[in-house]
C-alpha positions, 0 to 999 in steps of 0.5 A: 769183545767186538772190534770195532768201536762202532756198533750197529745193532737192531731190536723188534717190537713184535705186536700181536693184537695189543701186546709187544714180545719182550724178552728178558736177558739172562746176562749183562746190564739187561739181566731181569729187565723185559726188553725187546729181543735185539742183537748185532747185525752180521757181515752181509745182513741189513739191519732189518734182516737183524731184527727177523733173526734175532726175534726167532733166535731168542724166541722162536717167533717168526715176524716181518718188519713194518718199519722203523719205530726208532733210532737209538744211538750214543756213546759209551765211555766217549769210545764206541758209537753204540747205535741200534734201529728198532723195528714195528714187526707184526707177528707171523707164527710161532709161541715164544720160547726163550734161547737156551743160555741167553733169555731167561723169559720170552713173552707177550706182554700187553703193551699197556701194562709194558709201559708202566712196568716197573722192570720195563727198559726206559727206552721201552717206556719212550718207545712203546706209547707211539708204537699202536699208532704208527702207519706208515709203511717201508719203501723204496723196495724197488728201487735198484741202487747204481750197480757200481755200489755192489750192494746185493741188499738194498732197501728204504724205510721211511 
């Protein structure tokens, strides 16, 4: 159980050619349903330092992050802010291969067909159809916050 009632957490959309990874949980309210490899960002990550680990985590695949497909966000029970940044990542290397104890399947899947498909996340069903046509790109990478913030990671997406 985490201890804190706000949770940050980050998921990527991995494309090759016209297919997303996806991965299917093994446990919790995710078990049997296709959804994009995500997790909970760790003490002195950023969010999009999140979703290129735990795309290679749960599935073995290495990706870099486009951009911000999307923000989910809401509360459970009216006590945790349950907040995740999903990720455009385009593919770099690696066949996928589920985490051991975490994922039971790990796979390109054709978007088209994710869409549709009937153990397919509904977020995945808002999320996906805009996915192939976005554009733009991350910024603000050079940008160098006052240093009396002491961030030693900082970027911008937009």
């Amino acid at each position: 159980m985490r201890k804190s009632n706000v949770w940050l957490a980050a998921a990527g959309i991995v494309i090759k050619g016209d297919e997303a990874l996806v991965v299917k949980k093994s446990y919790g309210g995710l078990k049997g349903k296709w959804s994009f490899p995500a997790g909970f960002v760790q003490p002195g990550e950023t969010v999009d330092e999140t979703a290129v680990r735990e795309v290679y985590e749960e599935t073995g695949v290495t990706a870099s992050v486009r951009e911000v497909a999307a923000i989910r966000t809401g509360v459970i029970r009216d006590e945790i802010s349950d907040n995740m940044v999903v990720f455009v990542m385009d593919y770099l290397s690696g066949e996928p291969k589920p985490q051991p104890g975490e994922i039971e399947e790990a796979r390109f899947f054709p978007i088209r067909e994710l869409i549709v498909h009937p153990l397919g996340t509904e977020y995945m069903r808002i999320i996906l159809p805009a996915v192939p046509h976005k554009t733009n790109t991350l910024t603000g990478n050079d940008y160098r916050p006052d240093p009396v913030f002491g961030y030693t990671t900082y970027r911008i997406f937009s």
